[in-house]
ROZADO-673715 format. One record per atom (N, C-alpha, C): residue in one letter; x, y, z. Coordinates in steps of 0.2 Angstrom, whole numbers, plus 5000, padded with zeros to 4 digits. Atoms other than C-alpha are relative to their C-alpha. Layout:
BEGIN
AXYZ ...
This chain:
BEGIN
X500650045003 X504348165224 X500249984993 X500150005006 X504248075207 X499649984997 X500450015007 X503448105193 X499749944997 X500350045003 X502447975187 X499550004996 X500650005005 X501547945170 X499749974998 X500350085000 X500447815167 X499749984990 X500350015008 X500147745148 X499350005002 X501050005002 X498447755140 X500049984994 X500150035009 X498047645124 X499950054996 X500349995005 X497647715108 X499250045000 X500749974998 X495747725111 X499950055008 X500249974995 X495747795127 X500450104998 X499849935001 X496847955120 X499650024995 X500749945004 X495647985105 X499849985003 X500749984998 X494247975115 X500050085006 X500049934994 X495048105128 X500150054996 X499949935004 X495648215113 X499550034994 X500649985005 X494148215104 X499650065003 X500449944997 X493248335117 X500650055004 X499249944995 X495048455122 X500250034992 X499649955005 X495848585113 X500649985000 X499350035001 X497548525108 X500650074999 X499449965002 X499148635109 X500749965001 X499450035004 X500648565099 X500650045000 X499749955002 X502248625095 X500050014996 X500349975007 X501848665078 X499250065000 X500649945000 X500148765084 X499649955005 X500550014997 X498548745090 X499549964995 X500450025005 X497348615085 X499449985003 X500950014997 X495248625088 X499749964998 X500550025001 X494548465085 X499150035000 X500849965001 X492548495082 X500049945009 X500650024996 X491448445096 X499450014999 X500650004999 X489748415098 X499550064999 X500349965000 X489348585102 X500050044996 X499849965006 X490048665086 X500850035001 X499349985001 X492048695090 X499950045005 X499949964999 X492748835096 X499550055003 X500449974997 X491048935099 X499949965004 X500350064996 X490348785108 X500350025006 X499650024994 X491848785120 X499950075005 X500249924995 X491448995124 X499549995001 X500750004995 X489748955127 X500049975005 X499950024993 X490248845140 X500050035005 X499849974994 X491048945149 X499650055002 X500349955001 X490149075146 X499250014997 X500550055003 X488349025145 X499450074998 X500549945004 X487449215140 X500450004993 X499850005008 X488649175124 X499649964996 X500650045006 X487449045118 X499550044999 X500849975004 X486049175116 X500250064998 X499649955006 X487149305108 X499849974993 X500250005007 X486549325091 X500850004995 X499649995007 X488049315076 X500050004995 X500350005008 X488149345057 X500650014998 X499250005002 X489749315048 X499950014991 X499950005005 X489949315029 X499749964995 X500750015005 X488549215024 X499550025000 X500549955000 X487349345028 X500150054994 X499949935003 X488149465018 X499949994993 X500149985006 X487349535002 X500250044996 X499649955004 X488349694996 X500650005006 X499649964998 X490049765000 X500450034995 X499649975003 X490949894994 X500650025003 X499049964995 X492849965000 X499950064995 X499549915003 X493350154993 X500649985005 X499249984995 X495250144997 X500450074997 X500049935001 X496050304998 X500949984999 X499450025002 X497850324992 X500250035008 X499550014995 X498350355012 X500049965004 X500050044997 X498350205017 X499249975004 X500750024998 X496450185024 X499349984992 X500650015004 X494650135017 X499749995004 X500749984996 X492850155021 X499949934997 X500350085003 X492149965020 X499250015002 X500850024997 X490249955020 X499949924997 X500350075001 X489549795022 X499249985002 X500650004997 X487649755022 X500049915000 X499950044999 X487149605027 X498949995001 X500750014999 X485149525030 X500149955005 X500050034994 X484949475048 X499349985003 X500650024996 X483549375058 X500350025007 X499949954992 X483549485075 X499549975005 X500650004994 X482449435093 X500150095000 X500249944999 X481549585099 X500450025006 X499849974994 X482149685114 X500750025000 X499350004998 X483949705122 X500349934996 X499650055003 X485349575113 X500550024997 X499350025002 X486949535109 X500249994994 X499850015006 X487649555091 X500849974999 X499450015000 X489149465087 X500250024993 X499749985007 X489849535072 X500549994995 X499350035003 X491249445063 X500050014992 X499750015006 X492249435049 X500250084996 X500149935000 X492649625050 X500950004999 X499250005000 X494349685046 X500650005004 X499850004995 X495649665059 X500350085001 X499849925000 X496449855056 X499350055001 X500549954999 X494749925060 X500050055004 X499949964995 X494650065069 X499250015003 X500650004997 X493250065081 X499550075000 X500449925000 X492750235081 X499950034995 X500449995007 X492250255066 X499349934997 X500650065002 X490850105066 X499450065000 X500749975002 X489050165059 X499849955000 X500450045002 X487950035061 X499250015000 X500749954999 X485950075057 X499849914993 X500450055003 X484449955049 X499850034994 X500149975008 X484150005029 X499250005001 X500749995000 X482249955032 X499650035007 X500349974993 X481850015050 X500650045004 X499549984996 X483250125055 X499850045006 X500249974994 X482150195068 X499949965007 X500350084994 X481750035078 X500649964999 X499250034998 X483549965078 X500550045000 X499549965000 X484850045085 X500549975007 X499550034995 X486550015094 X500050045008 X499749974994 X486750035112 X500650025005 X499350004999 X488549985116 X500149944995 X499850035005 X489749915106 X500949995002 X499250035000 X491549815108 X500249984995 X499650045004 X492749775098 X500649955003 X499750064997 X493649595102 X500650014994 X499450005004 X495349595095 X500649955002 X499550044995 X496249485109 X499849924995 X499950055005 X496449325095 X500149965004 X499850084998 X496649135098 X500550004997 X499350025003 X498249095097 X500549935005 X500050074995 X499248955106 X500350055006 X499749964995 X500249095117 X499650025005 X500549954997 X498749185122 X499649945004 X500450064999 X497849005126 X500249985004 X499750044993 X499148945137 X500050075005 X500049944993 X499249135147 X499349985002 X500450004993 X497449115151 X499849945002 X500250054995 X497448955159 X500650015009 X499850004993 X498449025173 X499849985003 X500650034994 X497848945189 X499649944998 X500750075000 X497048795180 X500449974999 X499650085003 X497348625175 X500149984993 X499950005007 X497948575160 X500349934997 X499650055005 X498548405151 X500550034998 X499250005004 X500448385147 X500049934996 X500150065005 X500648265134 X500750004996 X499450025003 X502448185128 X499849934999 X499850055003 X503148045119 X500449975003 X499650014997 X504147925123 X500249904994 X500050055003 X504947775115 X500149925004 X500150074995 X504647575121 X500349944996 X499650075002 X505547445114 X499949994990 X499849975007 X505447525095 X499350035001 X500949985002 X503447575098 X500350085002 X500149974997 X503147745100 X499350035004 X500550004995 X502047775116 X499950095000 X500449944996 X501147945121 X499849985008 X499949994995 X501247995140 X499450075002 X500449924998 X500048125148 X500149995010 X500149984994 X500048205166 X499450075001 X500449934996 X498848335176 X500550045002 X499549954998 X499848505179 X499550055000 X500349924997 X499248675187 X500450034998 X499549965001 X500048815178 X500050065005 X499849974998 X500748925189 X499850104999 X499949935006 X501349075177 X500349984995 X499850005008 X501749105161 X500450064999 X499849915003 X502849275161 X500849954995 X499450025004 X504349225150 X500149914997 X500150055001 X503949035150 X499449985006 X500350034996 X502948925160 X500149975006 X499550014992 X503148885179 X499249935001 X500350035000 X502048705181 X500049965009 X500050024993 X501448625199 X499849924997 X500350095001 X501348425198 X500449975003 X500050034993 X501148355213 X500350035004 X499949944997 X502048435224 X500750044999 X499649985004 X503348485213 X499950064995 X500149935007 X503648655202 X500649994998 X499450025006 X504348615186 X499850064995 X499849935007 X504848765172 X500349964995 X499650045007 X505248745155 X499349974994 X500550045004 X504348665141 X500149915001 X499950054999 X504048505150 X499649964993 X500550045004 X502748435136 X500250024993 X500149985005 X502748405119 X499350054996 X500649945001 X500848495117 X499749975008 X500350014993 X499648525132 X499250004994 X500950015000 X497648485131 X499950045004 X500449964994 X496548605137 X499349984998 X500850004999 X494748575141 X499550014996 X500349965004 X494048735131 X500450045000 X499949935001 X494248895126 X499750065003 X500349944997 X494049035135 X499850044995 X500549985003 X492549135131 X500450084998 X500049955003 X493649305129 X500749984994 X499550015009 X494649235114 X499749974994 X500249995006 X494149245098 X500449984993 X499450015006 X494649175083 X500050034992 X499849955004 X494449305071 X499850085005 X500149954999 X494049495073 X499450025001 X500749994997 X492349535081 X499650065004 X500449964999 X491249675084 X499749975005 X500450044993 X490149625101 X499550075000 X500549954997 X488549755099 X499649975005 X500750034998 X487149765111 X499550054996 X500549975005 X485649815100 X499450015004 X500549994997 X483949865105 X499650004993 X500550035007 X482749785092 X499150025002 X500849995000 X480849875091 X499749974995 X500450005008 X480449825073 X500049924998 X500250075002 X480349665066 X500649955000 X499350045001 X481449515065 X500549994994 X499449995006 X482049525048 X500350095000 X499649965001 X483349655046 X500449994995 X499349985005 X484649735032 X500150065003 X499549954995 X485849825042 X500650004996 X499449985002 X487349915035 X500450025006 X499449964995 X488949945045 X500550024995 X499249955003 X490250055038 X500550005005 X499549944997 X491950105043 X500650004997 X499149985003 X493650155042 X500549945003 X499550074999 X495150015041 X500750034997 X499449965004 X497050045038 X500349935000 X499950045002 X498049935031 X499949974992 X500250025006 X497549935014 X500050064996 X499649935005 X498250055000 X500049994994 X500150005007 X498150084981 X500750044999 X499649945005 X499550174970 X499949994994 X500149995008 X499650214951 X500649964999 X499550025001 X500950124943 X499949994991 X500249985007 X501250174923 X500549974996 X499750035005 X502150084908 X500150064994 X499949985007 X502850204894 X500449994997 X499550045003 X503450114880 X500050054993 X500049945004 X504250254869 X500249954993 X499850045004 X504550204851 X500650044998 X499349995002 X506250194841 X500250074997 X499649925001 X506250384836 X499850045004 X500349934995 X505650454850 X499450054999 X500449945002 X504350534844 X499049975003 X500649984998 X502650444849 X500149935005 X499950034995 X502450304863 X499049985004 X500650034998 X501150174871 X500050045009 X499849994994 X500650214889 X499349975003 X500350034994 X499850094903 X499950005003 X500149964993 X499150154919 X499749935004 X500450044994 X498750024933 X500050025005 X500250004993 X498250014949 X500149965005 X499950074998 X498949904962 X500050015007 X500450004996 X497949884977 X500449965006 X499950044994 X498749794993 X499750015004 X500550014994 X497749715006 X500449995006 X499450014997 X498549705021 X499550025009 X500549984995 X496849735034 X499949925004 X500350074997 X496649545040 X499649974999 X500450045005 X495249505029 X499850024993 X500150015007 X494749455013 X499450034998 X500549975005 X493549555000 X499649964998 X500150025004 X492449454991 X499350044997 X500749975002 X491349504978 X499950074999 X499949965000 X491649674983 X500050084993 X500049945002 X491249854975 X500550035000 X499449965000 X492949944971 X499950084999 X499749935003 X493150134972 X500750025004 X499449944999 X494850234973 X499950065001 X500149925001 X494950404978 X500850035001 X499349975003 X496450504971 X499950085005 X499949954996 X497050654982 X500450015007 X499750004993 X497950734997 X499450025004 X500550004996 X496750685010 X500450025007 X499649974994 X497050775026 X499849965006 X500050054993 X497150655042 X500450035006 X499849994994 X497350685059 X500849985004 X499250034997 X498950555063 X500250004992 X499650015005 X500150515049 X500049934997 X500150085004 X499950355038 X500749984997 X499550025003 X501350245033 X499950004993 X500450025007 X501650255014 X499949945000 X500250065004 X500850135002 X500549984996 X499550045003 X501749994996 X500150024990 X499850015007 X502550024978 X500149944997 X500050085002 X502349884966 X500350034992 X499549995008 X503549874947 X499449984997 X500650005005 X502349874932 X500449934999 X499750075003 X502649714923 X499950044991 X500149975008 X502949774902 X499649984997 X500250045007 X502349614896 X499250005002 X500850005001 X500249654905 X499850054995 X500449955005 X500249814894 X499749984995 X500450015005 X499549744882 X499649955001 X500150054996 X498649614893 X499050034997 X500749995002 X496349614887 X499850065005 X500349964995 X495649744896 X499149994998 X500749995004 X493649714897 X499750035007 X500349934998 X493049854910 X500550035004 X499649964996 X493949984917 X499750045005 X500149964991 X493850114931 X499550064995 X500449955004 X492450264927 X500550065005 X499749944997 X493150434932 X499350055004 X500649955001 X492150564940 X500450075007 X499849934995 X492550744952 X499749975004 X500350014993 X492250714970 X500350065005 X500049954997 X492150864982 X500950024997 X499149965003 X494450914980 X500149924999 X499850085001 X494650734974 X499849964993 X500250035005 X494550614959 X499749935003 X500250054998 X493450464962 X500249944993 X500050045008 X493750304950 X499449945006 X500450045000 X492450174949 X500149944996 X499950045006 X492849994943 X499449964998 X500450035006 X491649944930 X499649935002 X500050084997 X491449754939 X500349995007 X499850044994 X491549664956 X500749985000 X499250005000 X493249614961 X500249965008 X499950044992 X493949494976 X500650035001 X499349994998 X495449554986 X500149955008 X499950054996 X496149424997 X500550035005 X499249964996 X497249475013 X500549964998 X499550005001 X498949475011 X500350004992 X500050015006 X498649504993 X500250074996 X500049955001 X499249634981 X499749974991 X500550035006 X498049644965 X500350084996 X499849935006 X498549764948 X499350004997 X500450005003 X497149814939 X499950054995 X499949945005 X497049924922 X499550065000 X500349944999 X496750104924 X500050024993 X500249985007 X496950174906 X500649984998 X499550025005 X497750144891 X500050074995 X499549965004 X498650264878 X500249984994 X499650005007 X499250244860 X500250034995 X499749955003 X500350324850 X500050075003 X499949924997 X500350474861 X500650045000 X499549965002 X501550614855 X500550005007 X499749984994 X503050644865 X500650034996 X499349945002 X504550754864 X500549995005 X499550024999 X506150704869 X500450085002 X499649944999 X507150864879 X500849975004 X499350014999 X508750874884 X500250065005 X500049974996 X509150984899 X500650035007 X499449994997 X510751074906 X499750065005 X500349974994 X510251154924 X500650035002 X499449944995 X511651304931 X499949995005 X500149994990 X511951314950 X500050095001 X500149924997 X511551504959 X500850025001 X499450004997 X513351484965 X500450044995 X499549985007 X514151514947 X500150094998 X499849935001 X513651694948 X500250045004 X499749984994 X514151734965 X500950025002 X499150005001 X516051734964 X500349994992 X499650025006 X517351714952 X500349934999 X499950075000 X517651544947 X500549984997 X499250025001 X519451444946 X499949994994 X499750005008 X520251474928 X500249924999 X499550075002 X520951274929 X499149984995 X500350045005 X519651144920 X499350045000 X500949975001 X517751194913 X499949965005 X500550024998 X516451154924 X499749964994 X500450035004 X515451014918 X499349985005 X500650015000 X513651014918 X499649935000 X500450055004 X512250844918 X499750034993 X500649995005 X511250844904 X499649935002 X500550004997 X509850794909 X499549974994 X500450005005 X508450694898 X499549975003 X500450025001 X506750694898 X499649994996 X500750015002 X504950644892 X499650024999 X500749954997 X503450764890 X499549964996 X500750015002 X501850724885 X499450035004 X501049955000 X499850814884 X499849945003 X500550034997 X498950724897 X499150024995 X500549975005 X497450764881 X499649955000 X500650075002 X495850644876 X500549984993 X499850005006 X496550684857 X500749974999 X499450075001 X498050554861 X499949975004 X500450064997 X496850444868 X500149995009 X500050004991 X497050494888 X499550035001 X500349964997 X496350644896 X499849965006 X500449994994 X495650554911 X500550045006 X499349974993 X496750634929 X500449945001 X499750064998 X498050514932 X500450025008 X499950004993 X498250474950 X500950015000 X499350014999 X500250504958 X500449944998 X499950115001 X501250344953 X500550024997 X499450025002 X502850274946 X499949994992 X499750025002 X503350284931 X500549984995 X499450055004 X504350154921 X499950024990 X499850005005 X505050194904 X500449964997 X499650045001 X505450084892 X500049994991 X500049965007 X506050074873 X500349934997 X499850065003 X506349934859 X500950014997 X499249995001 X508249914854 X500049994992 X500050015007 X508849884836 X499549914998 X500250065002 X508249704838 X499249985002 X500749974998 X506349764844 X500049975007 X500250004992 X506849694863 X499750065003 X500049954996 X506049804874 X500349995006 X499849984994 X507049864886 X499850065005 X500249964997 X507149964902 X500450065000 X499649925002 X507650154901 X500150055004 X500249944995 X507150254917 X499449995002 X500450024997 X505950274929 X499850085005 X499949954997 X505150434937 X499350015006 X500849974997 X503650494948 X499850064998 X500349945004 X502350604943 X499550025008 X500749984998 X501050704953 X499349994998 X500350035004 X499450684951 X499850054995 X499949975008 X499150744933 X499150035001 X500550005003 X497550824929 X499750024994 X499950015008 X496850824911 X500150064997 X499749925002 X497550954900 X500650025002 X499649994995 X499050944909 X500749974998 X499150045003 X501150904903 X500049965006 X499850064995 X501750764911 X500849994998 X499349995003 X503650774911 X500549935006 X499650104997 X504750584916 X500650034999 X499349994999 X506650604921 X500149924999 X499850055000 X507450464914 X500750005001 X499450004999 X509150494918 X500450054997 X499249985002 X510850584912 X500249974991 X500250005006 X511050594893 X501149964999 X499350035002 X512950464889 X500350034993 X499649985006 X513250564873 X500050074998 X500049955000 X513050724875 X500250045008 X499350004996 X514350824885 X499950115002 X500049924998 X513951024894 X500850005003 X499549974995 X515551114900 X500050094999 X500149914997 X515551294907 X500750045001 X499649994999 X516751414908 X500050085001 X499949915002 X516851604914 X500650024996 X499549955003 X517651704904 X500250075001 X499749944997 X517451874912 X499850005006 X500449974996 X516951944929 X500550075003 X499749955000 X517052114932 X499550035007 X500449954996 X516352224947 X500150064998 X500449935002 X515452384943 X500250045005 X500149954994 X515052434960 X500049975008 X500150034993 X514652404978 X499649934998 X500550044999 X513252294971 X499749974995 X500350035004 X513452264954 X500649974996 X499650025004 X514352144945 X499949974992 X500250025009 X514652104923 X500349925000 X499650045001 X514951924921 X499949954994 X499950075006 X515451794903 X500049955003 X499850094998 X515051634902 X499949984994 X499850045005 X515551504890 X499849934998 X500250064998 X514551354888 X500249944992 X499850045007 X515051214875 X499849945002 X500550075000 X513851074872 X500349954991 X499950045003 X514550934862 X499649944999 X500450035001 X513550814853 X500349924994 X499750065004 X514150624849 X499449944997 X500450055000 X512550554845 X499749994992 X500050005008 X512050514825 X499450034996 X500549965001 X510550614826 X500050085005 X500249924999 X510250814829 X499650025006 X500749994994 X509450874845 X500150085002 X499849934997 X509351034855 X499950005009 X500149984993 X509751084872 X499750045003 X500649924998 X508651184883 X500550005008 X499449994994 X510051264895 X499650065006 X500249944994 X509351364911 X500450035004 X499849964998 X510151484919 X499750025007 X500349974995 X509651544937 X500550065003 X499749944996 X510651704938 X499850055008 X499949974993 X509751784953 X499950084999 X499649915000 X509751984958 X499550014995 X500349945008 X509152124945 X500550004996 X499649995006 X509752064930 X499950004994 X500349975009 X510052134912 X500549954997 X499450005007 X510852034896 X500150044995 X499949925007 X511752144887 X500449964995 X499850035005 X512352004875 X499849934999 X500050104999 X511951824870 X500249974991 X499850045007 X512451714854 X499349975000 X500750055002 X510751614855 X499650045006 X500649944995 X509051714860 X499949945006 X500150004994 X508651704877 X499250015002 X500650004996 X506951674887 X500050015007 X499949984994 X506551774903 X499649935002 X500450054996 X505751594912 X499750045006 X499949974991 X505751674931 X500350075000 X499749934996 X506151834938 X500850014999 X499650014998 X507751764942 X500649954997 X499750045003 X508251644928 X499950024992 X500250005008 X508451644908 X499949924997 X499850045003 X508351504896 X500250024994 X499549985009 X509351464878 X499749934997 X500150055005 X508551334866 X500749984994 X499849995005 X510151284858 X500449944997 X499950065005 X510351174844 X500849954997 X499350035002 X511651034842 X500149954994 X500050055006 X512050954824 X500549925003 X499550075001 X512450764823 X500650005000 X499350025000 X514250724830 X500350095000 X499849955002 X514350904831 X500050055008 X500149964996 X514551074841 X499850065002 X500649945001 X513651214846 X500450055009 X499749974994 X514451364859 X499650055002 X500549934999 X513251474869 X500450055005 X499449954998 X514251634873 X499350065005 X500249964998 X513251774884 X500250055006 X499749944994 X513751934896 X499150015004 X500649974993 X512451974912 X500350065005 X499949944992 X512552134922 X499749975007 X500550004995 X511752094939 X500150035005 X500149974994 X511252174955 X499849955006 X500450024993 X511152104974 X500150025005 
């Protein structure tokens, strides 16, 4: 049999596609109808839809989000609703699509005794073109191509029955079954009444109290995460340093904030399943010094810290937003230098060829204090260190993580491996005592090529029951199991730490 498609003017296709849902190959397009779109067309089908009650985002009067640094937030949203009395259908929208249903609370602020939920779905099956063409399995449907006519181009429509849809489409026209994407887009009718084109709560309520209503629903949603991300910008002698704390929040639940209540909660919150971390984001240098006109309030909360920002705030899906947690200036710092031994070195006797060479090791410290303008707890976070050069650029220097800090607290940043300063190790005796116990020298020589005077802090983790029975530079028992040596290296110069240990294992 053949195919046959019959032209149609201009006015005769708009006026058939002014009342069909269109699918393209670029998407899906919903002309309006009469009835109101998209809803209109579920009503059709579905004719207890029209007396379904909805309330979308022009109702709403507050919302706040608390996001918690493991990936979730608690969203409450109130809203003022005109309710009918009895049994009925709430349609809920504009809710986040990462919601988790079992965590919904929803209850009336002024009558929470006489409104209350009886059953409750959550719609998640989305309008999409894919979804649109599976359910019209079994129906009819408009195929619509092009076609060129002697330079005009013409549009073409035929009636087809879709078969199946499993990996493509299997279409019946006439008494013919054709597969493949015969059409450029297909016209459908309506919209099936179970697809939705956002994410939709479906209560049934049981309304005793009055018609107006202010109902809150809260719940838990994933998908949306905060982390700390810090700027310290140390000055040219090291000694005191700006510091920037932000906040940067990614949205990533399927809807947008507006208007919204911001709080943070800092802490290892214990969850049942595992959460993907939260996206890290790079400070930028040049916001540190960016207006700040309210910040976050601090306050204890049950084993957690809560922060509160000062002002309303919009986050938009697929958005990530920084926002200034505290500022810093001039805050003390101290510049260490750090040579770490291996357990290994006292265990054996180690090869007479070249010294062992050690890193050194340089960090940052600083008093999380009020009295150098911090003290609040700072959330876990990244951060980036960075330091002006001879010509006042700032540049970047290292980059660390911290825990989360709380006030009164060193906060110590690994910026890397120190290029002018040089550890090498060397035993010089080992002796066995006994079954159990062994005397062993070591020789350490810290060489310093840099044009200012520093000191090294060398640690030791010897291990065992152990005595020094000699050292060139005083010793601190740190641990059980370790010593340290604070020892001083002169500009362009060198300094030798020499000490014997007995030990016991």
């Amino acid at each position: 049999m053949k195919i046959e498609w019959k032209d149609i003017s201009k006015r005769k296709k708009m006026s058939a596609l002014s009342g069909a849902v269109v699918l393209a190959a670029a998407g899906v397009v919903f002309p309006l109808c009469k009835s109101g779109g998209v809803q209109a067309a579920q009503e059709k089908e579905n004719p207890r839809a029209a007396q379904d009650q909805s309330t979308s985002l022009n109702d709403q009067t507050d919302l706040a989000v608390t996001v918690y640094n493991s990936n979730i937030a608690l969203v409450r949203d109130v809203r003022n609703l005109s309710l009918p009395g009895g049994l009925f259908r709430l349609k809920f929208m504009d809710i986040a699509a990462t919601v988790n249903p079992a965590t919904v609370h929803f209850r009336s602020l002024n009558e929470p005794e006489k409104l209350g939920v009886v059953e409750q779905n959550y719609e998640y099956d989305l309008l999409e073109p894919a979804k649109l063409l599976h359910k019209y399995v079994g129906k009819e449907v408009t195929l619509v191509r092009s076609y060129q006519d002697s330079g005009t181009t013409k549009r073409e429509e035929i009636k087809a029955t879709l078969l199946a849809d499993n990996n493509g489409p299997v279409w019946k026209i006439g008494n013919d079954i054709v597969t493949g994407m015969y059409a450029e887009s297909y016209r459908f009718p309506e919209v099936p009444a179970n697809l939705y084109d956002r994410p939709t709560l479906l209560m049934s309520l049981q309304n005793d109290g009055g018609r107006k209503q202010q109902v809150e629903t809260s719940y838990l949603a994933t998908n949306l995460a905060w982390n700390s991300d810090y700027v310290l910008t140390v000055g040219r002698d090291d000694k005191a340093a700006d510091l920037d704390g932000w906040v940067t929040l990614t949205n990533n639940s399927g809807t947008a904030f507006h208007n919204a209540r911001l709080q943070l909660v800092a802490g290892d919150l214990n969850r049942i399943q595992n959460a993907p971390a939260p996206m890290a984001m790079a400070g930028n240098v040049a916001m540190a010094k960016a207006a700040r006109a309210e910040q976050f309030a601090q306050e204890n909360f049950s084993e957690y810290h809560l922060y509160t920002l000062g002002r309303k705030t919009s986050v938009e899906d697929k958005e990530t937003k920084q926002i200034s947690l505290l500022q810093g200036s001039d805050v003390p710092v101290q510049k260490v230098f750090v040579v770490n031994g291996q357990n290994w070195y006292y265990h054996n006797q180690q090869n007479p060829g070249s010294p062992l060479k050690d890193n050194v090791m340089v960090f940052y410290k600083f008093k999380n204090e009020q009295k150098a303008g911090l003290g609040m707890p700072m959330p876990a976070g990244n951060v980036r260190v960075y330091q002006k050069d001879s010509k006042g650029n700032v540049l970047f220097v290292g980059e660390d993580r911290i825990d989360h800090t709380p006030k009164d607290e060193m906060v110590t940043i690994h910026i890397g491996n120190a290029f002018d300063v040089i550890s090498e190790r060397k035993q010089t005796d080992y002796k066995r005592i006994d079954t159990h116990t062994w005397e062993m020298e070591f020789e350490i020589t810290l060489r310093n090529h840099k044009d200012t005077p520093i000191t090294v802090e060398v640690n030791e983790p010897i291990g065992g029951d152990w005595e020094m029975l000699s050292s060139s530079y005083k010793y601190t028992k740190t641990a059980a199991w370790a010593a340290q040596f604070d020892v001083p290296v002169a500009a362009n110069g060198t300094s030798v730490l020499k000490y014997r240990v007995r030990a016991k294992w």
